[in-house]
MARGU-522835 format. One record per residue (C-alpha): x, y negated, z; chain; residue number from 0; residue in one letter. Coordinates in steps of 0.05 Angstrom, whole numbers, plus 5000, padded with zeros to 4 digits. Example, Ala and Ser with C-alpha at 12.3 -4.5 7.8 and 13.67 -1.06 7.14 Angstrom:
px:5246	py:5090	pz:5156	mol:A	seq:0	type:a
px:5273	py:5021	pz:5143	mol:A	seq:1	type:s
END
This chain:
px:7548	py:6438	pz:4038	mol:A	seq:0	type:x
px:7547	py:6464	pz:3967	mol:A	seq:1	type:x
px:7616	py:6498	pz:3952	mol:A	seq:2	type:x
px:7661	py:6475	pz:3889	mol:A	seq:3	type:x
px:7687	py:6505	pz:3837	mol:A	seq:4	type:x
px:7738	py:6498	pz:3788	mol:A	seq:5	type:x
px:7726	py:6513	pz:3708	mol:A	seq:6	type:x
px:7793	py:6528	pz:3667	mol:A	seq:7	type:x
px:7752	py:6540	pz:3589	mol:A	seq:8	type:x
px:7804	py:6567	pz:3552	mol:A	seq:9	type:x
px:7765	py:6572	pz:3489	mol:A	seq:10	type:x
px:7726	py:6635	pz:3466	mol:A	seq:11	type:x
px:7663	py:6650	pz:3433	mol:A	seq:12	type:x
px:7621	py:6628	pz:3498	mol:A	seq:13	type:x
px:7632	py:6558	pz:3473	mol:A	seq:14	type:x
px:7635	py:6559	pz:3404	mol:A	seq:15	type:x
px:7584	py:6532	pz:3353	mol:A	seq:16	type:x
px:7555	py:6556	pz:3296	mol:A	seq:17	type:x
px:7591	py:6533	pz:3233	mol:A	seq:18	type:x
px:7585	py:6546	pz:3157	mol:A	seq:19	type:x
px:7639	py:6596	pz:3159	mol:A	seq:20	type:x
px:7613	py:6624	pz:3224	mol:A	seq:21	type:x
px:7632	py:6606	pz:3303	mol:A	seq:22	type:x
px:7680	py:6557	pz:3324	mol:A	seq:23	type:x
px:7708	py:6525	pz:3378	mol:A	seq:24	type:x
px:7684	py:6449	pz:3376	mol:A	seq:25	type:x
px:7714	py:6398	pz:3439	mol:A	seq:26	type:x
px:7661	py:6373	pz:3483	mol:A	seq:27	type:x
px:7602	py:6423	pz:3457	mol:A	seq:28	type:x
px:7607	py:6466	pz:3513	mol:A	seq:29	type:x
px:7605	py:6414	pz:3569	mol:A	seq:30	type:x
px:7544	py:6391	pz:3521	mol:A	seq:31	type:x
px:7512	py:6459	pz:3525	mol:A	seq:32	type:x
px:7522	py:6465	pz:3609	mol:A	seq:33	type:x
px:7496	py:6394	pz:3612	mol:A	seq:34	type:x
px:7425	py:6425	pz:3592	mol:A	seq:35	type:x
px:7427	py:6483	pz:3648	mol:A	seq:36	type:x
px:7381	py:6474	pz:3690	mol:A	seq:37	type:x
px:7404	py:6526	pz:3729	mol:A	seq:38	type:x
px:7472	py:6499	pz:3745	mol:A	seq:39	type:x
px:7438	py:6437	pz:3786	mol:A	seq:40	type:x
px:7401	py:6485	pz:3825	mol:A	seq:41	type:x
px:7415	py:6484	pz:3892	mol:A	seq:42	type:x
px:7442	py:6553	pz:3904	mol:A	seq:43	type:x
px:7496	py:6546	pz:3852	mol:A	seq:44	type:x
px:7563	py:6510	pz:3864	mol:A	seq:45	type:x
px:7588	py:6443	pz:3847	mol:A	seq:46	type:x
px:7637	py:6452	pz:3783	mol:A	seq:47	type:x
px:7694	py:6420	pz:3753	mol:A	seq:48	type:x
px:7706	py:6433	pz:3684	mol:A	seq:49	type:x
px:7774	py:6418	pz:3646	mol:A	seq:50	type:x
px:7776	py:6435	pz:3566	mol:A	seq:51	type:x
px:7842	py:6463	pz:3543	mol:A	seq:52	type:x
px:7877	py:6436	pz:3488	mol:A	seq:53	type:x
px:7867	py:6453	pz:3429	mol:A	seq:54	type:x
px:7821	py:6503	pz:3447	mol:A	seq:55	type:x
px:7846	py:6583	pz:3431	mol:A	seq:56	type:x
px:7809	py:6641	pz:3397	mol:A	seq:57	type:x
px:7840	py:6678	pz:3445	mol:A	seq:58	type:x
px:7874	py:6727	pz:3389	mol:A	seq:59	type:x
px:7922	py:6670	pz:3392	mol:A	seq:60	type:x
px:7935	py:6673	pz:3465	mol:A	seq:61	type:x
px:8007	py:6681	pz:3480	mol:A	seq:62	type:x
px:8044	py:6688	pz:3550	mol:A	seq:63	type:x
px:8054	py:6610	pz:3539	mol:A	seq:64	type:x
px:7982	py:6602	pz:3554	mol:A	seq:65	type:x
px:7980	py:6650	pz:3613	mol:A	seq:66	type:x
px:8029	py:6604	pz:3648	mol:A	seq:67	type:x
px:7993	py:6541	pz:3633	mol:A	seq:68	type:x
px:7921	py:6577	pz:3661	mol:A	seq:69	type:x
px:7969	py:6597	pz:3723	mol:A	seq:70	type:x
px:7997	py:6530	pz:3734	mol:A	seq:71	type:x
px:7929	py:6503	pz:3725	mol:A	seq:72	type:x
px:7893	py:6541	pz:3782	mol:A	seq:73	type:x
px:7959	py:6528	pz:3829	mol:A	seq:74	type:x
px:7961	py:6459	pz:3815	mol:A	seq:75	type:x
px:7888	py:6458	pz:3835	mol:A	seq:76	type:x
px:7886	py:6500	pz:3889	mol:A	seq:77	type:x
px:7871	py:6472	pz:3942	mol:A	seq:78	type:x
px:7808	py:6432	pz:3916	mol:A	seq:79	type:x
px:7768	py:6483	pz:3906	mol:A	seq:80	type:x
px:7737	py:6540	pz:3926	mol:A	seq:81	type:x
px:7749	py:6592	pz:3876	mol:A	seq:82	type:x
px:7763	py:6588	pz:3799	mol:A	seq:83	type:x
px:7732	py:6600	pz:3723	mol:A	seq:84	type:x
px:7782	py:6622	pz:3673	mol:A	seq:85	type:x
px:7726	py:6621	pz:3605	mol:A	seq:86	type:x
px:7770	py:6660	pz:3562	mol:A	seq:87	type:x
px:7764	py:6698	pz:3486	mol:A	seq:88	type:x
px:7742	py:6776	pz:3505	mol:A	seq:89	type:x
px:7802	py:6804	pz:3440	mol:A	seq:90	type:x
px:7853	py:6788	pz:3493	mol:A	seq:91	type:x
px:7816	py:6773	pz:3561	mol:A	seq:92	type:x
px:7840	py:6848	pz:3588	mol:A	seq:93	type:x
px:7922	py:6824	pz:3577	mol:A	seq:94	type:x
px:7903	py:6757	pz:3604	mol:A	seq:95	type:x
px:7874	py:6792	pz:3674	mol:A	seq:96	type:x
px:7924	py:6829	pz:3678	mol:A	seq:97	type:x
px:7981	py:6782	pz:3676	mol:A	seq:98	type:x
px:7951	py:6736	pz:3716	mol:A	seq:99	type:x
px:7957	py:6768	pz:3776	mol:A	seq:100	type:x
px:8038	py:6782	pz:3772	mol:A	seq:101	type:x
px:8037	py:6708	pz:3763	mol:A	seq:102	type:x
px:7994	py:6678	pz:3820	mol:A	seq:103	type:x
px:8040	py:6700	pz:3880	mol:A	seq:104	type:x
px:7993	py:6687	pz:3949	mol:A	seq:105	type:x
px:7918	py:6668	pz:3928	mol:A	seq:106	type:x
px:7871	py:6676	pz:3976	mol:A	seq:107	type:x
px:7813	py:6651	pz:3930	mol:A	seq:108	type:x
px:7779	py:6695	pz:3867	mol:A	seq:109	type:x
px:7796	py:6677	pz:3798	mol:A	seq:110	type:x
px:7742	py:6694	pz:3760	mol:A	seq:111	type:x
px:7756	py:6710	pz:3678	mol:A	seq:112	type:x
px:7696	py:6717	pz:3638	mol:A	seq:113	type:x
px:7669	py:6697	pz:3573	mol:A	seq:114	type:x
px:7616	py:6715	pz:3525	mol:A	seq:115	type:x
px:7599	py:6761	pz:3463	mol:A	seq:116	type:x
px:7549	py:6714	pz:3437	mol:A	seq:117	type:x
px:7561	py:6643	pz:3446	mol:A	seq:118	type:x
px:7518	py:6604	pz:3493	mol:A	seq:119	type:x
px:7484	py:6553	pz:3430	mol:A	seq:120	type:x
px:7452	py:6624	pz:3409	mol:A	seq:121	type:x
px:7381	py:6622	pz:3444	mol:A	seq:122	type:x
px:7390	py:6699	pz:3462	mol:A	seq:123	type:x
px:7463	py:6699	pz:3492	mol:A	seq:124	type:x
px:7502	py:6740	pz:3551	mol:A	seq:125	type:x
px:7540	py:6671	pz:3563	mol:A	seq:126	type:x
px:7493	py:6644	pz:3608	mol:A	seq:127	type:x
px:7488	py:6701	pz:3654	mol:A	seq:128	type:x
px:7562	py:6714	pz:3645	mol:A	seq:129	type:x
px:7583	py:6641	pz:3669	mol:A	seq:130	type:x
px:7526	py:6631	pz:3718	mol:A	seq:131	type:x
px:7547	py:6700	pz:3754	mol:A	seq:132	type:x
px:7622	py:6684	pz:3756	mol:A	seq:133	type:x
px:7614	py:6616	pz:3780	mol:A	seq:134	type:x
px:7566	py:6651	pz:3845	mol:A	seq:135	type:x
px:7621	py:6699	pz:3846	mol:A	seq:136	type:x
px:7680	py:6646	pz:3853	mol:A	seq:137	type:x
px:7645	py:6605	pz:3908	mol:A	seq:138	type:x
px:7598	py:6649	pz:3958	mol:A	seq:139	type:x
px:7658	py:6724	pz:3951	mol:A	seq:140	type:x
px:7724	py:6709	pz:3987	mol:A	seq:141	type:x
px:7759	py:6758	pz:3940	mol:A	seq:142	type:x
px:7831	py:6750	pz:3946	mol:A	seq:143	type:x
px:7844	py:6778	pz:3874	mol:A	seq:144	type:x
px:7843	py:6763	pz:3797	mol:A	seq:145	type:x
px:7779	py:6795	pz:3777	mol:A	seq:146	type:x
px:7740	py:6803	pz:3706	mol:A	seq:147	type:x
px:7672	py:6794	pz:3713	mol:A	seq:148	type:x
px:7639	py:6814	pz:3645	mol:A	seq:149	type:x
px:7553	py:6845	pz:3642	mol:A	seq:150	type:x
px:7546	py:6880	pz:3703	mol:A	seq:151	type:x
px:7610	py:6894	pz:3723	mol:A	seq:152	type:x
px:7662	py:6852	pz:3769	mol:A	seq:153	type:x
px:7732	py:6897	pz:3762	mol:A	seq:154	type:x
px:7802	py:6884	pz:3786	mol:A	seq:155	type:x
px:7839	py:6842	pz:3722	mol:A	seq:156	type:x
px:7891	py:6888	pz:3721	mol:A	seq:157	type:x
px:7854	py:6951	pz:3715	mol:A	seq:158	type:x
px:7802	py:6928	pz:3659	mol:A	seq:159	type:x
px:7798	py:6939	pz:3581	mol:A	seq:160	type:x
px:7756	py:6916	pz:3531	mol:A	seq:161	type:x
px:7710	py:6983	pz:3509	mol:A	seq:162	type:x
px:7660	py:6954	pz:3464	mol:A	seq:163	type:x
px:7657	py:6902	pz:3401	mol:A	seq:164	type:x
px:7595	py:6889	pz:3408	mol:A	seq:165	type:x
px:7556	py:6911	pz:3476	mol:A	seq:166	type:x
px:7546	py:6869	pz:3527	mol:A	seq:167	type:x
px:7584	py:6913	pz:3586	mol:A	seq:168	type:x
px:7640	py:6901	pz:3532	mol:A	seq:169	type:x
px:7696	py:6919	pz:3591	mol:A	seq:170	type:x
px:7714	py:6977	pz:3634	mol:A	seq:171	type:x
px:7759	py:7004	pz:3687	mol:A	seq:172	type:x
px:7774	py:7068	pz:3671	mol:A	seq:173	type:x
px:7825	py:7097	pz:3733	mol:A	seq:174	type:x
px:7795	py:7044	pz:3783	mol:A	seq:175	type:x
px:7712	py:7039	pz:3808	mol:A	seq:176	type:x
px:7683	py:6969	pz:3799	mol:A	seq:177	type:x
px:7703	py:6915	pz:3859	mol:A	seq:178	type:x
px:7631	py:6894	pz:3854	mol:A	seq:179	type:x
px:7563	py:6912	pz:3806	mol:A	seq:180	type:x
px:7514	py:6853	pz:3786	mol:A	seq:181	type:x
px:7441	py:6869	pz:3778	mol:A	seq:182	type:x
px:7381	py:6843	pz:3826	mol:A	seq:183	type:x
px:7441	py:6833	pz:3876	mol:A	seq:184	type:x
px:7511	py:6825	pz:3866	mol:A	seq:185	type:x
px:7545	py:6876	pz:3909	mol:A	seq:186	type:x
px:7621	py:6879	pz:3930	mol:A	seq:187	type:x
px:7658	py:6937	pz:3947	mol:A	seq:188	type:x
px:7701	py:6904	pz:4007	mol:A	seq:189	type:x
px:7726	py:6974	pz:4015	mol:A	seq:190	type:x
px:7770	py:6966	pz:3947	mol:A	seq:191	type:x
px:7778	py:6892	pz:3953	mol:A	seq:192	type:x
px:7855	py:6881	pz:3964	mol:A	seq:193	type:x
px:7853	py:6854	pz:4030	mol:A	seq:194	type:x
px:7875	py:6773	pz:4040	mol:A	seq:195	type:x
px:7946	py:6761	pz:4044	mol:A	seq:196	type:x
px:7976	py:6732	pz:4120	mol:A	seq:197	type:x
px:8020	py:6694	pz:4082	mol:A	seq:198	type:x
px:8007	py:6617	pz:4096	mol:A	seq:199	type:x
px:8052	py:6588	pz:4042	mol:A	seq:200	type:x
px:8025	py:6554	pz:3981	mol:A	seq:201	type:x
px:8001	py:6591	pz:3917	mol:A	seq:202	type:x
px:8058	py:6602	pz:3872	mol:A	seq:203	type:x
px:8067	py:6619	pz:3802	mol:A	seq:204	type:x
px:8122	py:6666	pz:3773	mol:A	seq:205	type:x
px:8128	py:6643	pz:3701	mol:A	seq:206	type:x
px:8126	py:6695	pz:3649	mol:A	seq:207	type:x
px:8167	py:6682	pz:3589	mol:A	seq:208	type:x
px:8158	py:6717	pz:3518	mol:A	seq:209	type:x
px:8204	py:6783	pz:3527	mol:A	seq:210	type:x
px:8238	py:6827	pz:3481	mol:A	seq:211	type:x
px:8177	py:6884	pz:3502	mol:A	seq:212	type:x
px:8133	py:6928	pz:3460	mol:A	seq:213	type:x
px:8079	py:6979	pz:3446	mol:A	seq:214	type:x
px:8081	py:7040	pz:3412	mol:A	seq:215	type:x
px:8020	py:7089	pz:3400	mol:A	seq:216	type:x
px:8060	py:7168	pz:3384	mol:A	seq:217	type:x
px:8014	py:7202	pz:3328	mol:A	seq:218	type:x
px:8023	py:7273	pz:3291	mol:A	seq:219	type:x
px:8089	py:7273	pz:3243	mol:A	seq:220	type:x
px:8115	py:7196	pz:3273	mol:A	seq:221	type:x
px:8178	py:7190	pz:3237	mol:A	seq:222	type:x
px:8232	py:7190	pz:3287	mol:A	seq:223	type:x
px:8267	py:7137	pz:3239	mol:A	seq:224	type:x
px:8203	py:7081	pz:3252	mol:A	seq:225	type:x
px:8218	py:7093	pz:3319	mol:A	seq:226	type:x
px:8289	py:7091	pz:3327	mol:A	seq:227	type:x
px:8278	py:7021	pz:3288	mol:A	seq:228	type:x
px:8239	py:7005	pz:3344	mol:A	seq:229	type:x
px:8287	py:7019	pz:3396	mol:A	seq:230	type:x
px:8337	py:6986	pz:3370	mol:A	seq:231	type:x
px:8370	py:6908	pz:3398	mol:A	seq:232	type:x
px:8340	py:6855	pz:3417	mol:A	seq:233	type:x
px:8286	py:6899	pz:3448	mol:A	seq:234	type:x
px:8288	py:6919	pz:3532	mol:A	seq:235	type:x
px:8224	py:6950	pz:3549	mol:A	seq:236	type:x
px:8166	py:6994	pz:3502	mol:A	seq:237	type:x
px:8104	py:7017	pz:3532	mol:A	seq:238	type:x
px:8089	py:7093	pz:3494	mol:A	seq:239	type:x
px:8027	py:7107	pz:3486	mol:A	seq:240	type:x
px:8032	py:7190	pz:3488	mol:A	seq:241	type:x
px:7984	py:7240	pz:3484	mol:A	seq:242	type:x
px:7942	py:7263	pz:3545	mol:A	seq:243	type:x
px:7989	py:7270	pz:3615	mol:A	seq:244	type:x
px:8049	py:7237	pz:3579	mol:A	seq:245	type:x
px:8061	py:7287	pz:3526	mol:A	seq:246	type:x
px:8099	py:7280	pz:3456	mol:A	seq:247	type:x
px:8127	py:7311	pz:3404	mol:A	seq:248	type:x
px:8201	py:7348	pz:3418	mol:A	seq:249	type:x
px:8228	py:7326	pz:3357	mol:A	seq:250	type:x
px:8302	py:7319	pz:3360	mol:A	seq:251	type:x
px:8318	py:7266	pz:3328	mol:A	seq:252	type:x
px:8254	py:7221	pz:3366	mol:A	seq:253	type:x
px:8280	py:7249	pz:3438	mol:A	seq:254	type:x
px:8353	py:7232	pz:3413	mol:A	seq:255	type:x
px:8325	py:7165	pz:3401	mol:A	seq:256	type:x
px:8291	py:7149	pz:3468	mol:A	seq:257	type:x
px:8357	py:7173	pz:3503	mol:A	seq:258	type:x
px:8401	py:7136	pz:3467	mol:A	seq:259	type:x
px:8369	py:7074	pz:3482	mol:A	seq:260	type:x
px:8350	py:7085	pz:3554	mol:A	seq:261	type:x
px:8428	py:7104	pz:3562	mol:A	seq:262	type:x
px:8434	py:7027	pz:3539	mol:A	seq:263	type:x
px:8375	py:6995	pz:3582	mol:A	seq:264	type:x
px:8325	py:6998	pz:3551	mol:A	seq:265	type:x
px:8259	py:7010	pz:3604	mol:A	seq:266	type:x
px:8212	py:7057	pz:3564	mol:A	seq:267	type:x
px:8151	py:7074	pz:3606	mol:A	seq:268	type:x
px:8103	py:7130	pz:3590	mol:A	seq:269	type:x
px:8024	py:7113	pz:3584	mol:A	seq:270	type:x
px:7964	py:7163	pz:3563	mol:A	seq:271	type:x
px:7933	py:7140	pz:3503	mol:A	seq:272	type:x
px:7870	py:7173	pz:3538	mol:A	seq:273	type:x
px:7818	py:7118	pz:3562	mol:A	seq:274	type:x
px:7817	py:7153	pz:3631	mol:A	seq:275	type:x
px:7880	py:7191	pz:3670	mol:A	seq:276	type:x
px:7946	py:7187	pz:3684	mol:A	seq:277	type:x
px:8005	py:7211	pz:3666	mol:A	seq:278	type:x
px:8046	py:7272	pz:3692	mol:A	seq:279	type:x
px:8099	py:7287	pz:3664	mol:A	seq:280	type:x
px:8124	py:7350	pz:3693	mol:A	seq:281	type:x
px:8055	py:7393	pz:3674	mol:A	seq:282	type:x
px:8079	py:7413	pz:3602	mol:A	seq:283	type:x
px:8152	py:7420	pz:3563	mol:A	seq:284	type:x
px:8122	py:7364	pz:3520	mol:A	seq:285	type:x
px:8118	py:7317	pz:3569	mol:A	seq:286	type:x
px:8182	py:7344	pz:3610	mol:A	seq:287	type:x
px:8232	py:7323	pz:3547	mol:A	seq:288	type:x
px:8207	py:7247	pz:3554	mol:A	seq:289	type:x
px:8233	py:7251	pz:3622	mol:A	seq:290	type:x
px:8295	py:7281	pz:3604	mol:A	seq:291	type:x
px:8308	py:7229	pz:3558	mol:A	seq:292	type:x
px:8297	py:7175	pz:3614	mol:A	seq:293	type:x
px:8224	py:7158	pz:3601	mol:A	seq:294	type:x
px:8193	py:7143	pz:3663	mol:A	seq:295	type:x
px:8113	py:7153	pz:3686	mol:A	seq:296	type:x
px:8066	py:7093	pz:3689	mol:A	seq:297	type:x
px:8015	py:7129	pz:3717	mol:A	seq:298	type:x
px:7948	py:7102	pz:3714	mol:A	seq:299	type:x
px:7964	py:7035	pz:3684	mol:A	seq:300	type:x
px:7935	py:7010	pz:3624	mol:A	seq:301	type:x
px:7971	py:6991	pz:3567	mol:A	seq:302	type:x
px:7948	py:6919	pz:3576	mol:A	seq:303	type:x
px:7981	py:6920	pz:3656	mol:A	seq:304	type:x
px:8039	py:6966	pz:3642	mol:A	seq:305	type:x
px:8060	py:6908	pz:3581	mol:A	seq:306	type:x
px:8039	py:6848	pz:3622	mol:A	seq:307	type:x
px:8072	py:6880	pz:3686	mol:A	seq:308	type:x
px:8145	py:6894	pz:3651	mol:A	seq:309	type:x
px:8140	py:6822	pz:3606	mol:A	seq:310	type:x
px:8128	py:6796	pz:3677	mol:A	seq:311	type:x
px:8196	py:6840	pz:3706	mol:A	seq:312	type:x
px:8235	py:6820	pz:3652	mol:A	seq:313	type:x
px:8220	py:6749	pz:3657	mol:A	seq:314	type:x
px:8259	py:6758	pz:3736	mol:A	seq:315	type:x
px:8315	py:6778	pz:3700	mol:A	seq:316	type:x
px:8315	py:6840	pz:3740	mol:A	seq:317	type:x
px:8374	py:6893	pz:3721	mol:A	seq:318	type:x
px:8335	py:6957	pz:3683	mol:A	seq:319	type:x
px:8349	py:7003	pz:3739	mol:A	seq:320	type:x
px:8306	py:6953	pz:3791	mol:A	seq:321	type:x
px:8252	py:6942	pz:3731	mol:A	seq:322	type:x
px:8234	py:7021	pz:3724	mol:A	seq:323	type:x
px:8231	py:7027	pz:3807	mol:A	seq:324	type:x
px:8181	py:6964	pz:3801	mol:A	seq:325	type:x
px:8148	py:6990	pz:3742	mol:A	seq:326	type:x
px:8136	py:7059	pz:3787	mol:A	seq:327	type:x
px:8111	py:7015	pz:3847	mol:A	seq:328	type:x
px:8044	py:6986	pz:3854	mol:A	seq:329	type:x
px:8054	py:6911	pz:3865	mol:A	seq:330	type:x
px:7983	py:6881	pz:3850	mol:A	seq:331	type:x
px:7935	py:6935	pz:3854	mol:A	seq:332	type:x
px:7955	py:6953	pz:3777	mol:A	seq:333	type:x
px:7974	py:7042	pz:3786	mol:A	seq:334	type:x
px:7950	py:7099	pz:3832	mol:A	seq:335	type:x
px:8004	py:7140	pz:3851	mol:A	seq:336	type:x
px:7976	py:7205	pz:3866	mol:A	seq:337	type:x
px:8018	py:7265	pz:3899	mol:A	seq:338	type:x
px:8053	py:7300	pz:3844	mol:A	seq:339	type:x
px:8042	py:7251	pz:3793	mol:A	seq:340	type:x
END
């Protein structure tokens, strides 16, 4: 009996069409284009639901809106099917997988994201492989997670970035290996799958509103000014982006200004701006002065998790002191917490 899957397209450049003033998303072209698959009547390749999102979203437009109405989507559906699509724009997919899984509470089922560089109308394309791959990933793997599955890669959602404009392996997990690598065989590392939940209650879904949360990158001579703007009302949470294990300038005036406003609430959590590593902040004075002013580690996360995760926190209306023990805790597979770190 041929398994079923479910097909939340987003929007994206895997289903766009070529225009006079370049791709665009057109209703009804990519069910067109799937139509002509061969492949996807083959008998080795799951039945599929598709539902088109409207309007459809260049996903630079995705806001945390949209991640609730992809999460209501797959919980309202559930049931039917045995694992889920998300197609999805690749200049936000990363912030997408990783809010996604703070919001699904008990799947048992993968949800696939994926999408394309080059559209699947394009003769030469990654879309085809992309969507044919994810869709054998989403019925035949019981993966009990939120993956992105993106070239040869499958990697936890929460743990991915986007590395490359243009290539094809155009995301990465830099502090976590690969769940699974696609090439002659698509192999799973059940070893770093999370395992199932025991939970039998339904699929819920923890809405995530837009929160007073942002992100700031530290760079040589930041004026402590720009970033005491920053700090200041109706703002509760920044993710810093600091240099190597969490470390950043001791300017006065910039360390006055992070304690000041984590004296007030504020949740201000520390995040390399390397693309691999984590952040210690007890290896140099630098990084010792954050703490001192009340920034707190986020280890291993990436910026895309460690904004998703605290938008997510927020959104529980969680007091601050609760939000920076959660934001220090791994809840979905999202931070390594190594001794020391």
């Amino acid at each position: 009996m041929r398994k079923k899957v479910y097909i939340a397209y987003t929007g994206g450049t895997i289903g766009m069409q070529k225009a006079e003033q370049g791709y665009k998303p057109v209703p009804g072209h990519l069910q067109t284009m799937m139509s002509t698959l061969p492949e996807l009547t083959h008998s080795t390749m799951p039945l599929y639901d598709i539902r088109e999102y409207k309007p459809l979203l260049d996903s630079s437009n995705m806001t945390p809106d949209d991640w609730l109405k992809i999460a209501q989507d797959v919980a309202s559906n559930y049931d039917s099917y045995d694992g889920f699509v998300v197609l999805h724009g690749t200049d936000t997919m990363a912030y997408t997988a990783s809010a996604l899984p703070f919001m699904l509470q008990g799947i048992q089922k993968p949800v696939i994201i994926t999408g394309a560089q080059i559209p699947l109308c394009e003769v030469r394309n990654d879309a085809r492989e992309n969507l044919i791959t994810a869709m054998l990933i989403a019925a035949n793997f019981a993966i009990p997670e939120v993956c992105l599955c993106f070239g040869s890669k499958l990697l936890r959602g929460n743990r991915a970035v986007k590395v490359d404009a243009e290539g094809f392996d155009a995301f990465d997990s830099p502090n976590f290996p690969a769940l699974g690598t696609v090439g002659i065989e698509i192999k799973i590392n059940w070893d770093l799958v999370k395992p199932a939940s025991k939970r039998t209650e339904a699929v819920t879904v923890r809405a995530m509103r837009e929160s007073p949360v942002a992100v700031l990158r530290l760079f040589p001579g930041i004026p402590a000014g720009i970033v005491n703007n920053v700090l200041q009302p109706p703002l509760k949470g920044l993710v810093l982006e600091s240099y190597g294990v969490g470390n950043g300038p001791q300017d006065v005036g910039l360390l006055k200004g992070f304690k000041a406003a984590t004296a007030r609430g504020v949740v201000i959590v520390n995040c390399t701006q390397c693309f691999k590593g984590s952040v210690n902040m007890e290896d140099y004075a630098t990084g010792a002065a954050l703490a001192e002013a009340g920034v707190i580690s986020g280890y291993d996360m990436t910026v895309e998790a460690a904004l998703a995760k605290m938008a997510y926190l927020f959104s529980r209306n969680l007091p601050p002191e609760v939000i920076k023990e959660k934001m220090q805790t791994d809840l979905q597979g999202e931070l390594t917490r190594l001794p020391g770190g």
